[in-house]
N, C-alpha and C positions, 0 to 999 in steps of 0.2 A: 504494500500500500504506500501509494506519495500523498504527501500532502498538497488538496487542490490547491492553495494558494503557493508556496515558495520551491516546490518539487521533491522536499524533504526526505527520506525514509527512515528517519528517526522518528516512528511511532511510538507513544507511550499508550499504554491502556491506561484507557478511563469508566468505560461502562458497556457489563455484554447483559444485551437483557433478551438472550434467546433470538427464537424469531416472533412476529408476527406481522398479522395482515395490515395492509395501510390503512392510519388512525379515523379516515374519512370514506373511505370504503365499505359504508352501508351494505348490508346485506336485504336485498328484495325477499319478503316471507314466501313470497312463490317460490321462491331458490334456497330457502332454508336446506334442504339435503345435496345441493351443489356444494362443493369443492373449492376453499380460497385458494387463492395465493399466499403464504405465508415468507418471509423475507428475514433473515439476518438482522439483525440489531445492535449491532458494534458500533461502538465508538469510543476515536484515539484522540490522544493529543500531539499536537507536533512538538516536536522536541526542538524545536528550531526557533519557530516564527508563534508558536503556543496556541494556533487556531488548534479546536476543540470540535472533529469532525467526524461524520458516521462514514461507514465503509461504505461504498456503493455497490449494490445489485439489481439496482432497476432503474430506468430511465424517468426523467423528472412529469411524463405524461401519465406514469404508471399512477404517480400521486398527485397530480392537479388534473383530472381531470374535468370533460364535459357535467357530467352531476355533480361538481366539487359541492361538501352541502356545507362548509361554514359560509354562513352568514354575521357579521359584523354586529348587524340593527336589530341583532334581538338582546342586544344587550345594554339596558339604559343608563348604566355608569360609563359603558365604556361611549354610546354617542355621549355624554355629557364631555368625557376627556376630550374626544374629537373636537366640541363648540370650543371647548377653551381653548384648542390647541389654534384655531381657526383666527381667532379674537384675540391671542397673545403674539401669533405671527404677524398678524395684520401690524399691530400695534407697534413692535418691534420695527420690523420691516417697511412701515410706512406702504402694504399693499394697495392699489386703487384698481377700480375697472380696466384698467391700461396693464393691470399687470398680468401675471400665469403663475399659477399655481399646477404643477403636475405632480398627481400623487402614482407612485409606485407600488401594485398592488390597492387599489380603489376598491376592490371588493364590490360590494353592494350600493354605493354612493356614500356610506356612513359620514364621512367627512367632507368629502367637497359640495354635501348639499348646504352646509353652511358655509362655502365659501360665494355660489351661487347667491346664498341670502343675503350675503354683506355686498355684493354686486363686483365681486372678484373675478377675475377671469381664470377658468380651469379647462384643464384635461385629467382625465382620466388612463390611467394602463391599466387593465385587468386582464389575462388569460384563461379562464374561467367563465365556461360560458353562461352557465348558472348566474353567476354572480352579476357578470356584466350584466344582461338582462336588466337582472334588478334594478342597475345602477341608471339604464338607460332610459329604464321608467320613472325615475325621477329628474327625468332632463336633461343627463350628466353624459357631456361627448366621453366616448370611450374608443381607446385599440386595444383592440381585443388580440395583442402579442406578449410573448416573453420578455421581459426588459433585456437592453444590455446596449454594447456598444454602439452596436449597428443601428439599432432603431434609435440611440439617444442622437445620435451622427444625422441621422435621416430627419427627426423631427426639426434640431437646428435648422438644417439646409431647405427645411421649410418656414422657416422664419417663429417654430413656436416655442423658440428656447425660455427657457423657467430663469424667472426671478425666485423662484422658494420650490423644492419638489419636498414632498414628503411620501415616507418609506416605513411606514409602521409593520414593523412585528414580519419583515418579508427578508431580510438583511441575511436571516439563517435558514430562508428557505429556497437559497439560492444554488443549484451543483456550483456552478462556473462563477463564483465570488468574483473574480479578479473582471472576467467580462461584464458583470452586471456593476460594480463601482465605477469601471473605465465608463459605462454609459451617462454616467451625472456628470462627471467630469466632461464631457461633448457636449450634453443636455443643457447644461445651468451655462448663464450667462456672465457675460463678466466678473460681474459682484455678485454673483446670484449665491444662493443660498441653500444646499440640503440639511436635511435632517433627517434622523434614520432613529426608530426606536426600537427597542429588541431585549427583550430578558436577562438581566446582568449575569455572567456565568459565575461571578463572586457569591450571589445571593443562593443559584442553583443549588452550590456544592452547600454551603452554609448551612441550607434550610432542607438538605435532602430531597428536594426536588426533583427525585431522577424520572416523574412522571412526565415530565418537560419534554423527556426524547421523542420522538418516533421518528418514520423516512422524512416525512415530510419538512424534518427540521434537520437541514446538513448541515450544518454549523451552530458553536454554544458559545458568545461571547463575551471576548472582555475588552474594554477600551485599550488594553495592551497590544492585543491581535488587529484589532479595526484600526487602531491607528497604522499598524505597519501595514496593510492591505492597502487602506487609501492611498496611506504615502507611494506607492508602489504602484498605483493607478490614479492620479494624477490630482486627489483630492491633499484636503491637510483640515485635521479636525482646531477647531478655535474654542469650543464650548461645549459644554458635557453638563446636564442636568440630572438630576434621580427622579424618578416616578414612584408609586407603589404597584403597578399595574404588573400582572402575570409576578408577582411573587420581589416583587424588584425589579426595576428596569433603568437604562441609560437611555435618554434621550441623546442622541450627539451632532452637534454643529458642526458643516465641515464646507469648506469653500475650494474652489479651484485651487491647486497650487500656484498656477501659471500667472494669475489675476488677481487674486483674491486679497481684500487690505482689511480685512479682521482681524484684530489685533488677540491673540490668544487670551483666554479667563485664569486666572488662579485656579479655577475649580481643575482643567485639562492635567495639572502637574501635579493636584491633588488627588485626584482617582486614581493615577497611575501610581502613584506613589503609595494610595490606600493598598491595591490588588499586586504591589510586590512585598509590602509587608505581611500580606496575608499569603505571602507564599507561591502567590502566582508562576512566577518563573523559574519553578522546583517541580520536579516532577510528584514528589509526593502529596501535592494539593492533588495531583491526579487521582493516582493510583490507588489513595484510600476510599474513593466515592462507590466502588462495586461494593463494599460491607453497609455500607450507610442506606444504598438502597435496600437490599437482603433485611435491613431492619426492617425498613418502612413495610415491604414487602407482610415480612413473617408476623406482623404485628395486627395491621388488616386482615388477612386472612385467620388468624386466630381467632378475631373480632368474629367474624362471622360465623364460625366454627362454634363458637358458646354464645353466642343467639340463637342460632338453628336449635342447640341442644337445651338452651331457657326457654324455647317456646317463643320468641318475640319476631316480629315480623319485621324485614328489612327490606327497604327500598333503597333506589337513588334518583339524585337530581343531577343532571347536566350529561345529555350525551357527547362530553367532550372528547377531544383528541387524549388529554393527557387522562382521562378517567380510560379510556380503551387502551392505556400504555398500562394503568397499575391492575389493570383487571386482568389481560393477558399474560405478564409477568406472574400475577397471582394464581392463575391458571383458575380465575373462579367463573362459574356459569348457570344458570339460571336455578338450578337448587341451590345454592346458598344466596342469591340476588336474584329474586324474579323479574323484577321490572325496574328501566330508567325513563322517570320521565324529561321532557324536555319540550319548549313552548315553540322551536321551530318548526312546523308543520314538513320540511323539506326533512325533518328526522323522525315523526311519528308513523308507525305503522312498519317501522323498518326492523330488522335486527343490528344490535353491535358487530363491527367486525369482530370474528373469533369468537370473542364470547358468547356471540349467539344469545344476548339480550334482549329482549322485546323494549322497543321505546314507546311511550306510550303518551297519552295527553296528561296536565293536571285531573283531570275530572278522576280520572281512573285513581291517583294518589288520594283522593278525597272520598272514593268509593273504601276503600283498600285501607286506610287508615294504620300507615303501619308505626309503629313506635318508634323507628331507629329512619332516620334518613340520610344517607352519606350521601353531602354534596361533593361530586367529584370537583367539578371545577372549584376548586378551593380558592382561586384568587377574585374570584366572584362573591364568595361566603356573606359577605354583609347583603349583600344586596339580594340573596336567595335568601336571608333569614328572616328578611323583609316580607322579603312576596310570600312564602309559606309559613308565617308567621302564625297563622291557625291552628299549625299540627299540636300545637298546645294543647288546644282542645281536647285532642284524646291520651293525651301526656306522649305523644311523640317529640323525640328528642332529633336532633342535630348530629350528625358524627364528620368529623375530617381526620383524614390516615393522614397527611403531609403536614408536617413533619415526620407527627406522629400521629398514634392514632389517640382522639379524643371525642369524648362524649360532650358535646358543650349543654351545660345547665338549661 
């Protein structure tokens, strides 16, 4: 194995979690006795350049698919981050109708419908044609391509090069890293402006995390690794903010190198300095994370193991990607979890990959009444304890595995 970005073959291990099927590859119940694909689940770190990366065995179509079913807008903390994110660039940025905003992975429109609101001028890239759809029903031009050099090269040479793109949470789910930065660096304009936000790998290892993985995420980062990438494809990061979003995240600011007069923040020489005293560029902040998962792992499914045998009934909430990593890993299936619900209509009615889960509506959780509800997407937790805040009612409790496993009061 090299490493996709510097050609490395100093691989370190960091995380084998067996195989399984891709994290958004819904199973049709007519096809319930059909046959997945199941896939390899390794991933290394470079000993070199420190990108933190999966091995590859399937092409990037295998896992972004025409039915891709995440959707962005069902989730109303994360549009709230989007407005602000919209209303603080503006702000910053000084954006007007004259200006462009292109977002990188547009998904559903979740965020450039508020750029439209504030009377900004946008594009859209989504490759996903689920997705784009959606987006294009709320008005929102879209190309419907892969990002990277070539198309950032092409849109320039049609005159729609970006004052500001933004790239949320799409940074790690890129194979070809190096072609898909070199495109912003073609894309953005003079002084123009990206921003890229994506799951701190500092917080991952920290917080045990290892549900984070699956194909669809080839890369696990740190401002250590993204800076030497940019640099290497023609960006230079000036600004690096923290989020709480997916478990911890870096926002990071990065301008042309060739152009660019952003004067670098204090904060850029502080993160990087935070994630080498925490050991970053040691191989043993690696290598300890396969036992930390195997905790989180054996800890869950114990959970579940003396519920079945107390009599108490258990659900779940959120058919995510990362709930189909710990459930897979955990080898668990519909006897000990019969049902996940989840409020995207694009995931009820379906099965879990591998788990072979039933996803189901609310109503069904409200029929069923079960004591225990483990929210998978655990970086959601406030805002699902909100909406199901009822299950009180029949003294149903709350459970999150990640870190660990808790029962919350």
């Amino acid at each position: 194995m090299k490493c996709r970005h510097c050609g490395s073959t100093h691989m370190v291990p960091f995380l084998d979690l067996g195989t399984a099927p891709p994290s958004n590859s819904y199973v049709n119940v007519t096809e319930r006795h059909m046959p997945e694909l199941w896939y390899p689940l390794v991933i290394r770190c470079c000993g070199e350049c420190r990108l933190v990366q999966t091995e590859d065995f399937a092409d990037r179509e295998t896992f972004f698919s025409s039915s891709y079913a995440y959707f962005s807008s069902f989730s109303t903390s994360w549009l709230d981050h989007a407005k602000r994110y919209v209303a603080d660039m503006q702000a910053r940025f000084g954006l007007t109708a004259v200006s462009n905003i292109v977002e990188i992975a547009a998904n559903d429109g979740y965020l450039l419908q508020y750029a439209r609101e504030r009377g900004i001028g946008c594009l859209g890239i989504e490759p996903t044609a689920s997705t784009a759809a959606a987006a294009r029903a709320k008005g929102i031009e879209i190309v419907e391509e892969f990002f990277g050099a070539e198309l950032g090269e092409r849109l320039a040479a049609e005159g729609r090069s970006a004052d500001l793109t933004a790239a949320n949470n799409v940074l790690a789910h890129v194979p070809d890293i190096n072609d898909f930065v070199a495109g912003f660096a073609r894309l953005l304009k003079v002084n123009g402006v990206a921003t890229f936000e994506f799951p701190h790998l500092l917080n991952m290892v920290r917080e045990a995390q290892f549900d984070t993985a699956y194909h669809e995420h080839y890369s696990y980062l740190s401002l250590t690794a993204v800076s030497r990438v940019f640099e290497a494809n023609g960006l230079s990061v000036f600004d690096v903010e923290t989020t709480p979003w997916h478990g911890g995240s870096l926002r990071v600011f990065a301008q042309r190198s060739d152009t660019g007069t952003h004067a670098a923040t204090a904060a850029v020489a502080a993160t990087l300095a935070a994630e080498y005293a925490a050991g970053m560029l040691d191989d043993a902040f690696y290598t300890n994370f396969q036992e930390a998962a195997q905790t989180v792992r054996d800890g869950f499914l114990t959970f579940l193991i003396e519920s079945r045998r107390a009599g108490l009934k258990v659900a779940a909430y959120g058919a995510a990607a990362k709930g189909n990593t710990l459930l897979n890993f955990a080898g668990v299936k519909p006897d000990l979890l019969p049902f996940v619900v989840d409020k995207n209509p694009a995931k009820q009615g379906f099965l879990l990959p591998g788990s072979r889960i039933p996803v189901v509506t609310e109503e069904f959780l409200k029929a069923e009444k079960p004591e225990r509800v483990v929210i998978l997407p655990w970086n959601l937790q406030a805002e699902i304890k909100q909406q199901l805040s009822y299950i009180s009612d029949w003294g149903g409790k709350f459970v999150t595995a990640v870190p660990s496993l808790t029962v919350h009061p």
